[in-house]
Structure formats: C-alpha cells, structure tokens
PLY file of the C-alpha trace (Angstrom):
ply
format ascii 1.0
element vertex 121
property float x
property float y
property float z
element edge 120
property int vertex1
property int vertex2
end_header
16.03 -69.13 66.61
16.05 -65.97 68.78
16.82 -63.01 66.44
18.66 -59.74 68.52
14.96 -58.17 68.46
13.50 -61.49 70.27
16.10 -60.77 72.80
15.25 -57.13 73.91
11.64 -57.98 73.92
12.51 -61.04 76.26
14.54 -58.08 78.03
11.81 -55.54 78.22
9.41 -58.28 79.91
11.73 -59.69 82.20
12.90 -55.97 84.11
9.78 -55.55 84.82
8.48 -58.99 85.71
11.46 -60.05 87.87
12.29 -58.28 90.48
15.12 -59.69 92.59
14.23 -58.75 96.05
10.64 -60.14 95.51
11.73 -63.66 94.26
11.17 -66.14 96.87
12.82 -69.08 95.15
14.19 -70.67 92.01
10.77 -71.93 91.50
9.68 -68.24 91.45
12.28 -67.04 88.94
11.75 -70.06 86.61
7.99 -69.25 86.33
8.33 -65.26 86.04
10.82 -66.10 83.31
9.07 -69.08 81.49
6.50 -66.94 81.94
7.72 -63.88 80.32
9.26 -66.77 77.50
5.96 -67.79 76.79
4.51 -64.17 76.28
7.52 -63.24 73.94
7.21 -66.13 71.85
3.58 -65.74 71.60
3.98 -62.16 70.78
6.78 -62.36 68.76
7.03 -66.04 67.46
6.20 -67.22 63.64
3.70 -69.94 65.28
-0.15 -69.11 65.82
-0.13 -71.07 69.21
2.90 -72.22 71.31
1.76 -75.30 73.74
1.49 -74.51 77.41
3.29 -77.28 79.21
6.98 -76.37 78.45
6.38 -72.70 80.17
4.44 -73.91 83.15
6.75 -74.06 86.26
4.21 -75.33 88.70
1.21 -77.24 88.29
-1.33 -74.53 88.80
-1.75 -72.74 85.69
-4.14 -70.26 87.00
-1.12 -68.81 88.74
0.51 -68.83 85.46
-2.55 -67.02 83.04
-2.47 -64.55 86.38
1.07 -63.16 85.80
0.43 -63.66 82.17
-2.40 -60.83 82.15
-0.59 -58.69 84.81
2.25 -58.70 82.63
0.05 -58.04 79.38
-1.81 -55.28 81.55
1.14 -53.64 82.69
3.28 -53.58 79.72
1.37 -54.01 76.54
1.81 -50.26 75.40
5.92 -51.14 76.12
5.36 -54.11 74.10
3.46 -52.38 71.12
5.76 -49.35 71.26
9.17 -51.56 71.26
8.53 -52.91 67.45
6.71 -49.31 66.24
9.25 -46.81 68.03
12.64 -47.36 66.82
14.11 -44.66 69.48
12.45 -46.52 72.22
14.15 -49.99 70.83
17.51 -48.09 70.64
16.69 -47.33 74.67
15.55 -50.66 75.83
18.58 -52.14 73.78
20.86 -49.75 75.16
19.74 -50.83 79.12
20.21 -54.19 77.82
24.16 -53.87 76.76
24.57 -51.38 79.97
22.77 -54.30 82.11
25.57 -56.60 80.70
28.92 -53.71 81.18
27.65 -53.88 84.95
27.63 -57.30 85.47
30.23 -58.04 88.16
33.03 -60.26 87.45
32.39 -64.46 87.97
31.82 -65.38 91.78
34.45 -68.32 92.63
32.40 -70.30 94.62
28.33 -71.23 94.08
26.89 -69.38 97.04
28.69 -66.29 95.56
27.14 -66.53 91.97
23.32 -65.99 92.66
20.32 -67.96 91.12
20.85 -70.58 88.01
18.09 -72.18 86.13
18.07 -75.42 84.19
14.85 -75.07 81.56
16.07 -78.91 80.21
12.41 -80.53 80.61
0 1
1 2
2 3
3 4
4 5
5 6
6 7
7 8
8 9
9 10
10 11
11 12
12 13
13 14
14 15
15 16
16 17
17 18
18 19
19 20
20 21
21 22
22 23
23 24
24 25
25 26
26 27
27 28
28 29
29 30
30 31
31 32
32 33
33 34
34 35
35 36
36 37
37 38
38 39
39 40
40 41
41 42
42 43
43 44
44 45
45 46
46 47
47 48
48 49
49 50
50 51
51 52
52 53
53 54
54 55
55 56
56 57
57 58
58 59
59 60
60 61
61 62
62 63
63 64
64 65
65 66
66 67
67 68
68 69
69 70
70 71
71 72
72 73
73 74
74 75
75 76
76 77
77 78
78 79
79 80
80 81
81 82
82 83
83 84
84 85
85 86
86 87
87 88
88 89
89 90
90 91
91 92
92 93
93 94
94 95
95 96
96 97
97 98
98 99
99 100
100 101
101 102
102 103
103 104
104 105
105 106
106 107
107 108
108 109
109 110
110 111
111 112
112 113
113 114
114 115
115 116
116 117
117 118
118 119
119 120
C-alpha cells in the first residue's frame, strides 16, 4: 500500500537519482529506480528488513549497495527534512503535480513514448 507520502518520497529519490541524459539503458533505469524503491521502502516501510532480490536489477549487488550509499550520502538531509518540514513536503509535492501538468500528451507510436519498465519478476 503506497500512501500519497510514500509517493513524494519515491519522488524526491528518483529526481535526483535518475537523470535522463545519463541513463544508458532500460537496465539502467530499472536499477536506479528499484533502487531508489528499495531505499523508500526501507526508509519508509512498516517492515524492519525488506529482502534484496526483488530490487536487484543485475546480478552484481555491489553496484547496487554503491548507488544505495550515494543516494543515502547525497540526499539523507532531503530525506530527514521531507517527513520533519511540512513546507518542504508542500514543495517537493508541488514539483511532483507540476512534473505531471508538463507531461506531454501520449506519443502514437512506441519509439515516440520513451522508456517503459515491467517490475513483474
């Protein structure tokens, strides 16, 4: 169950984890995004561990603790601030619904529509 909280934490990870230009591949986006899953749920989730193997998107999980602790590094005074500052929530929130008003309309044929992900495991 993702609550609208869960969702602008996922949010605030992902803009700064993904960065379109840099993304070499699918493969690339599904791990920065499993990845930023995992740190969410493990963050935010009711559980006191979350197993590994549904968030790894390759089989080297060094790779994966890596982006794990640049992420953490990088964004855990973001990450403390988003559930103690309700004024920074109401910004990260509101670049979430603008993200959405500026989506362009649906492409009509596949090459048009960018990357899609299937997380089905």
């Amino acid at each position: 169950l993702l609550t609208p909280a869960d969702v602008v934490f996922v949010y605030l990870l992902c803009r700064e984890a993904i960065d379109g230009d840099a993304v070499a591949s699918e493969r690339d986006l599904q791990a920065a995004l499993l990845t930023c899953l995992y740190l969410a749920y493990s963050y935010m989730g009711h559980e006191i561990s979350y197993p590994l193997k549904p968030f790894l998107a390759e089989e080297d999980k060094e790779r994966f603790w890596a982006r794990c602790l640049g992420l953490i590094q990088r964004l855990s005074g973001p990450m403390l601030r988003i559930n103690a500052d309700p004024h920074f929530f109401t910004q990260v929130f509101q670049e979430l619904k603008s993200e959405g008003d500026a989506a362009a309309p649906p492409a009509r044929d596949s090459a048009e529509r960018g990357w899609t992900i299937s997380l089905d495991r």
